[in-house]
N, C-alpha and C positions, 0 to 999 in steps of 0.2 A: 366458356362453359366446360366443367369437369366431367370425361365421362365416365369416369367412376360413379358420379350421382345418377347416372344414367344407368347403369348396370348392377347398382346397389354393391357394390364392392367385388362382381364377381370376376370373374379372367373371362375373355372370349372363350378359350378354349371348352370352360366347364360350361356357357352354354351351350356352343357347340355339342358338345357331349351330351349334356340335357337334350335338346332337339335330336337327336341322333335316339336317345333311349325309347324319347316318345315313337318316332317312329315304326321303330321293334317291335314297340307295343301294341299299335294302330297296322302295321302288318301280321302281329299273331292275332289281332281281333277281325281283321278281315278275313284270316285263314278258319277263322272258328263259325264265323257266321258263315261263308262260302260253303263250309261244312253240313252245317244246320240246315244251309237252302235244300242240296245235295241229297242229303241223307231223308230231306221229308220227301223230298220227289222221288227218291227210289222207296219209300216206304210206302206211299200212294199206290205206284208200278207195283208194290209187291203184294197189295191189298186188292187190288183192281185187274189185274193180269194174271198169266197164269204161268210166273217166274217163279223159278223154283227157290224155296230158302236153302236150300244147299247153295245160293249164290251169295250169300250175306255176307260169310268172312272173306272172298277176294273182293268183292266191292266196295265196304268200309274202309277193307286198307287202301284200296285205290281210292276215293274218294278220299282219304286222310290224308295220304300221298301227295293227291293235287292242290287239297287246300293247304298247305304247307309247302309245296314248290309256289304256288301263285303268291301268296300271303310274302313269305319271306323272298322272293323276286318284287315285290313292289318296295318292299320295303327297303332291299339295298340299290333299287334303283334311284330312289329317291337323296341315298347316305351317299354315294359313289364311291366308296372304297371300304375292304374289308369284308368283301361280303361274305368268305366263310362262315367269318366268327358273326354276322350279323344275323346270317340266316339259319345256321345253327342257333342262335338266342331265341328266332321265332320259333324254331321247332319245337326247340326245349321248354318255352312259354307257353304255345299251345299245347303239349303232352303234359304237362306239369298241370297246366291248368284241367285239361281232362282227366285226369287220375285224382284231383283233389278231389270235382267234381263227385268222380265216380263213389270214393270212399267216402262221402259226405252223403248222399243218395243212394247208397246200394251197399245193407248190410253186409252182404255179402262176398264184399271187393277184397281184394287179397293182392299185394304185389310180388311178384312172382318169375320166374323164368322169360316166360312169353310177354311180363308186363315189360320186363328191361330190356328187350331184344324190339316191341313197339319203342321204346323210348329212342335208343340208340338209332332207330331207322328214322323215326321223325325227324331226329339233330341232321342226319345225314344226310336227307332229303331237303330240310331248309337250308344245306351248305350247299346243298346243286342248286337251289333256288336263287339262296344270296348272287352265288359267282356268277347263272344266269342273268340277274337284275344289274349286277355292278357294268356290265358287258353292254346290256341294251343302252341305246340311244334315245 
């Protein structure tokens, strides 16, 4: 048995890499929903309690923060190596994918000073994440 007929003509390698992308991707989408969970249960707390909205921009980014270390540590723990560039990939897939969102939904979106300064914090956040996940056992 050929197993080229088996893999349809492809190299190990590239699926490897296939599997590896999925991955990334199934780590930015854990980081995005973790997010979502997050973000309604402090919006509940902020609807139902009596937390001040002066608290909304350090908590977003910490909750943005977490689901992008968690998201991108799952994801290169799963890859085992590379996790810089892996978990930087989730970050930058979830901030990418958030910013689309946002100028898609929100006439009023504008990319900006503070939008590239989120971005760049995200990628650097999922390289702590990655290099945390490649590390765990």
């Amino acid at each position: 048995m050929d197993i080229s007929n088996i893999t349809a003509g492809k190299k190990i390698e590239d699926i490897s890499k296939e599997k590896n992308s999925l991955k990334i991707i199934k780590g930015s989408i854990i980081a995005i929903i973790l997010s979502l969970i997050l973000l309604t249960v402090y919006a509940i707390l902020l609807s139902y309690t009596t937390i001040s909205e002066g608290t909304m921009v350090p908590v977003i980014i910490t909750i943005t923060g977490i689901s992008i270390l968690i998201g991108s540590s799952i994801s290169s723990m799963h890859i085992k190596k590379k996790g810089m560039l892996n978990g930087a990939l989730v970050g930058l897939i979830y901030m990418l994918t958030l910013y689309i969102l946002s100028s898609i939904l929100l006439s009023s979106f504008e990319l900006n000073m503070k939008s590239i300064i989120m971005i760049l914090v995200g990628i650097v956040t999922g390289m702590i994440g990655g290099v945390i996940g490649v590390n765990m056992k």
